[in-house]
BAFIZA-882176 format. One record per residue (C-alpha): residue number from 0; residue in three letters; chain; x, y, z. Coordinates in pm, whole numbers, padded with zeros to 5 digits. Example, Ala and Ser with C-alpha at 12.3 -4.5 7.8 and 13.67 -1.06 7.14 Angstrom:
BAFIZA-882176
     i    aa   ch        x        y        z
     0   ALA    A    01230   -00450    00780
     1   SER    A    01367   -00106    00714
***
This chain:
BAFIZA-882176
     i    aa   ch        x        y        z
     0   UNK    A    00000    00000    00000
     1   UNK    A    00288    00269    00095
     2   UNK    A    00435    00211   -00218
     3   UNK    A    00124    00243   -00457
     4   UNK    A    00053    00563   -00274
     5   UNK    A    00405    00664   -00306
     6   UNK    A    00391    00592   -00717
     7   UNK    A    00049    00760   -00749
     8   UNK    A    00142    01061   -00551
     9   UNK    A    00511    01116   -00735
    10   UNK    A    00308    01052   -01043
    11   UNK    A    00061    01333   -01021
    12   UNK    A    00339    01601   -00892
    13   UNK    A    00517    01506   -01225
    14   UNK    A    00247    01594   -01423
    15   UNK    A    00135    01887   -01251
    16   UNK    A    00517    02018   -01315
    17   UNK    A    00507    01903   -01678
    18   UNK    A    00219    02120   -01749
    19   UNK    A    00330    02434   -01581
    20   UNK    A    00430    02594   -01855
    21   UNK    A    00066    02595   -02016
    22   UNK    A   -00019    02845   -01686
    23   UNK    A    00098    03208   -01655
    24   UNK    A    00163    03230   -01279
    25   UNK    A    00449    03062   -01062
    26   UNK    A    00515    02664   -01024
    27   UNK    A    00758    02536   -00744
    28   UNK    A    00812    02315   -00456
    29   UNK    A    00655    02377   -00161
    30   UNK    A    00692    02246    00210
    31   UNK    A    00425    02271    00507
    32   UNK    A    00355    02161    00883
    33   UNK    A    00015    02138    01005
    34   UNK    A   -00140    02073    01390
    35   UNK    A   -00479    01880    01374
    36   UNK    A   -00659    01865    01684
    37   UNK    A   -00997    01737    01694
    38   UNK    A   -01253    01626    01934
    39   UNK    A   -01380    01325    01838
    40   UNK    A   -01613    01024    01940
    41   UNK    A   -01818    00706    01879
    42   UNK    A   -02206    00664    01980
    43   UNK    A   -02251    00305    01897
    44   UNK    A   -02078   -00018    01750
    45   UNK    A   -02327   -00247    01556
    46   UNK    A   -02634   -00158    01724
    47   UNK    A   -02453   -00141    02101
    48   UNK    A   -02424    00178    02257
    49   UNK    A   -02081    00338    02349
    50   UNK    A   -02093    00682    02391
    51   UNK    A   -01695    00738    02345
    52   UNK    A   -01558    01059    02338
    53   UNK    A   -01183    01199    02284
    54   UNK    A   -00928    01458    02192
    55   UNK    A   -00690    01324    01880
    56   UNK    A   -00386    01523    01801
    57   UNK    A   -00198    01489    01443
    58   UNK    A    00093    01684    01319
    59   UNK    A    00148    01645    00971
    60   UNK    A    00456    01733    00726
    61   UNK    A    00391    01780    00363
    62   UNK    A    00583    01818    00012
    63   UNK    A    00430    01855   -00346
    64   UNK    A    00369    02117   -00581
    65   UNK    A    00231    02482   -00557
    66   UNK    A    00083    02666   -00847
    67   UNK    A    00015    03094   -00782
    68   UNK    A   -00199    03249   -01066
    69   UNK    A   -00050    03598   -01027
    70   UNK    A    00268    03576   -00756
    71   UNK    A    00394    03896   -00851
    72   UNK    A    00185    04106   -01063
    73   UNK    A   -00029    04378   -00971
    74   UNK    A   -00376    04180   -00950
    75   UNK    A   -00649    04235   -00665
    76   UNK    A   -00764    03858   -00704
    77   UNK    A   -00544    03538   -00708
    78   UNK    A   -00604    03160   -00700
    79   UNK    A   -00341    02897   -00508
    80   UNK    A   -00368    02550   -00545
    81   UNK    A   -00118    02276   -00344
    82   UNK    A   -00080    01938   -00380
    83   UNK    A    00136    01704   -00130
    84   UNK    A    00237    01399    00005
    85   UNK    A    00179    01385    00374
    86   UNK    A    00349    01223    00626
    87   UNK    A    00141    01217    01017
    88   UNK    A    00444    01241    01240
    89   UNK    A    00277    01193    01518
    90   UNK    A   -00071    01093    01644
    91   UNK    A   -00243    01012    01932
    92   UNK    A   -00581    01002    02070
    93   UNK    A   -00592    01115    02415
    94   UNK    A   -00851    01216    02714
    95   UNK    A   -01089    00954    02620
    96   UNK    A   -01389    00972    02836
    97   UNK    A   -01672    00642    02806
    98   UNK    A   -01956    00824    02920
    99   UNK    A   -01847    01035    03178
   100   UNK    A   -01578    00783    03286
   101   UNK    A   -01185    00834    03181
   102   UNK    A   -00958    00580    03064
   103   UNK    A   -00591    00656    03211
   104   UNK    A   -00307    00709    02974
   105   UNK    A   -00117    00566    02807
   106   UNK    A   -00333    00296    02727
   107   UNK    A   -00544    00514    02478
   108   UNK    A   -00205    00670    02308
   109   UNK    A   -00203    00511    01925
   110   UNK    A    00218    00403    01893
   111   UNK    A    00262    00497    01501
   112   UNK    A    00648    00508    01547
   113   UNK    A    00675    00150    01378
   114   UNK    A    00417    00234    01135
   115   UNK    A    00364    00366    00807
   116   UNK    A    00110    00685    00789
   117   UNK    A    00143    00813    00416
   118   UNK    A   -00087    00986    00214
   119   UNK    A   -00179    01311    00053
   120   UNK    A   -00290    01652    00074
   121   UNK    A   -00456    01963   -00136
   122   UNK    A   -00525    02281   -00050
   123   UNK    A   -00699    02598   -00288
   124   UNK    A   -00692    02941   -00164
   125   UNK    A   -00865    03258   -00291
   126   UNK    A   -00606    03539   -00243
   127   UNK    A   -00652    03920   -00216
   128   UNK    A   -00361    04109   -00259
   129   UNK    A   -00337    04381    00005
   130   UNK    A   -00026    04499   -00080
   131   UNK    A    00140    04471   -00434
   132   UNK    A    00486    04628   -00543
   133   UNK    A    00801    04546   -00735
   134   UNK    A    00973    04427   -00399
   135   UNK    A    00696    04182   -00197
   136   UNK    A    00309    04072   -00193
   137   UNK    A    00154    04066    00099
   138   UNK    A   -00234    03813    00035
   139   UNK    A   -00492    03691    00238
   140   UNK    A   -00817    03527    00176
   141   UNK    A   -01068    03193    00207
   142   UNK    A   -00906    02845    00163
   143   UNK    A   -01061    02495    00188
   144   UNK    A   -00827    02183    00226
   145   UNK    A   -00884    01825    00208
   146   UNK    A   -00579    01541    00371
   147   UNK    A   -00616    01165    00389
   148   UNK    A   -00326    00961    00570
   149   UNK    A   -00339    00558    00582
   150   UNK    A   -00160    00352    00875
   151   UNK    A   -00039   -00017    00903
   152   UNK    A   -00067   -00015    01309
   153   UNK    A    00185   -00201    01519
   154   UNK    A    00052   -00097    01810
   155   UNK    A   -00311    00043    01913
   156   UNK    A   -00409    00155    02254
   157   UNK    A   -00058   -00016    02426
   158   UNK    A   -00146   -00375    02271
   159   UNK    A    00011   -00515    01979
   160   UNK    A   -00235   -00537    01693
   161   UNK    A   -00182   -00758    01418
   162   UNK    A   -00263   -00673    01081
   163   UNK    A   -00364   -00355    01160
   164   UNK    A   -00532   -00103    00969
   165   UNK    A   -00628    00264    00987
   166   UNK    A   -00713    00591    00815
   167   UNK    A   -00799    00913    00869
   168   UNK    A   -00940    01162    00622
   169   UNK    A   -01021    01533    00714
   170   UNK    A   -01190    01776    00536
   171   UNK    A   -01285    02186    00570
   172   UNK    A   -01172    02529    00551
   173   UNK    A   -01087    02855    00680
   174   UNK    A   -00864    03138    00593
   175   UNK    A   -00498    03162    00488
   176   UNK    A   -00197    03526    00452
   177   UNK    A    00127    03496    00315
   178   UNK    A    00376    03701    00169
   179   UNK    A    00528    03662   -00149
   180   UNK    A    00924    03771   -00161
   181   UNK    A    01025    03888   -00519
   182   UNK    A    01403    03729   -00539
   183   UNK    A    01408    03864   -00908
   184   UNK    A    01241    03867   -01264
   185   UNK    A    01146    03504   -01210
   186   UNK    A    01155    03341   -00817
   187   UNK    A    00936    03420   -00596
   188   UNK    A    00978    03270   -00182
   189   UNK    A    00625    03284   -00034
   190   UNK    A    00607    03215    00354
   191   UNK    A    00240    03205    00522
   192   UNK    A    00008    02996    00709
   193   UNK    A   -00357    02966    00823
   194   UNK    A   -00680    02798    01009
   195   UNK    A   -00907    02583    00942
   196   UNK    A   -01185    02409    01072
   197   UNK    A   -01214    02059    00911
   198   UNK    A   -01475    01788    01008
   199   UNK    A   -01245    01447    01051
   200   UNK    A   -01308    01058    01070
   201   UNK    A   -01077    00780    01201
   202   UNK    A   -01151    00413    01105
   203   UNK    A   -00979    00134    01206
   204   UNK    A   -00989   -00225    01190
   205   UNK    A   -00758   -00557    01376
   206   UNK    A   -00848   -00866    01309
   207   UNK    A   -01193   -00828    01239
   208   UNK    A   -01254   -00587    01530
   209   UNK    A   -01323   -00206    01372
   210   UNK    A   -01446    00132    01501
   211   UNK    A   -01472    00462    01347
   212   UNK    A   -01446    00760    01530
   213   UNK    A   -01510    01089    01405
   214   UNK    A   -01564    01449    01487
   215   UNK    A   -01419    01829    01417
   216   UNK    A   -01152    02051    01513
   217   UNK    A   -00898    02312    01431
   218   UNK    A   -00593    02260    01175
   219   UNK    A   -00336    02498    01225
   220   UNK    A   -00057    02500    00977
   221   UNK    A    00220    02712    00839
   222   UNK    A    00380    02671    00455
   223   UNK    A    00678    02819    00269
   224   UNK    A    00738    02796   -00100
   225   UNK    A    00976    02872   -00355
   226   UNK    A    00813    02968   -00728
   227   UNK    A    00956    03015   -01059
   228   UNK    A    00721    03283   -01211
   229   UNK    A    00653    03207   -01581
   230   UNK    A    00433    03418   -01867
   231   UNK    A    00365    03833   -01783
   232   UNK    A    00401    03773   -01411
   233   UNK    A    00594    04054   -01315
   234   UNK    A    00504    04389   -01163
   235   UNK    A    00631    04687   -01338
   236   UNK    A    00610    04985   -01150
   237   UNK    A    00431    05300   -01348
   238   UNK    A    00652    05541   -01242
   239   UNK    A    00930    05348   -01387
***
């Protein structure tokens, strides 16, 4: 599985980057961490009541490819499109409450150290630029976001799981800034970040035995980027 989605994902990044040229704008690599933090829970399990409740906490690292319509010129309106592989570094469900009854850690901590947790990411922001010269952009404006992330679990809950299986997809949106660096005619470094509020699911299964939790929560993340502007996409100053 972690090397179909590794295939698939290099695939698409390949042919995004191939077809940059037929886009005025900016192309380049880009890199981004993200904080998920949900609240999430389970009312029943085939028909039985549960009434789970938790906190999760993911961080996530992601690569891919960023495309900017208008980087550097002197446009009010812009459209920014990502899209990544994503690696969960870290994830853990914690403060779970059955009913109003706690379950001590570390027994509800998910181990994913052993474990792969790849999958993908895309983001597409609406940008207004607030302020536009020869020297810098400074953007903000409305973004929605979508990640997915599938495990092979070692470990769930402190107990070794065999054949374990997990994934997680989240899904919402919020608002993003940035600012766009002008290094010269054609690179462009753009640092930013932004919120969102995503509604998220967890499902997994071991030998048989499956649960899905689900829920919503804040993602917090921060991004930097480094474009190579192609086409008109450069401001020229009038007074020049």
């Amino acid at each position: 599985m972690r090397q179909r989605i590794w295939i698939a994902s290099v695939t698409i990044l390949v042919t995004l980057l191939l077809a940059g040229s037929a886009f005025a704008g900016g192309w380049g690599p880009y890199f981004s961490w993200g904080r998920e933090k949900p609240s999430v829970g389970i009312d029943e399990y085939e028909g039985i009541p549960l009434n789970i409740e938790g906190d999760a906490r993911l961080d996530h690292l992601t690569f891919g490819v960023m495309y900017d319509s208008a980087p550097a010129q002197d446009r009010l309106l812009g459209y920014r499109a990502t899209l990544g592989f994503d690696i969960a570094t870290g994830t853990k469900i914690e403060d779970i409450k059955v009913g109003s009854i706690p379950i001590p850690l570390p027994i509800t901590e998910i181990d994913l150290d052993q474990s792969s947790k790849y999958g993908f990411s895309t983001n597409h922001t609406l940008t207004f630029g607030i302020i536009r010269n020869n020297r810098l952009k400074w953007w903000a404006g409305p973004s929605i976001g979508m990640a997915f992330n599938y495990y092979d679990i070692d470990t769930l809950f402190g107990i070794q799981a065999p054949d374990g299986r997990a994934a997680h997809l989240s899904i919402g949106g919020g608002g993003e800034t940035g600012v766009n660096i002008h290094l010269g005619p054609g690179m462009t470094l753009c640092v930013g970040g932004g919120i969102h509020l995503r509604a998220f699911g967890l499902g997994f299964d071991s030998d048989g035995l499956g649960s899905f939790f689900w829920g919503n929560g804040p993602l917090f993340f921060i991004k930097t980027s480094l474009l190579f502007r192609t086409g008109p996409d450069r401001f020229v100053d009038p007074a020049e």
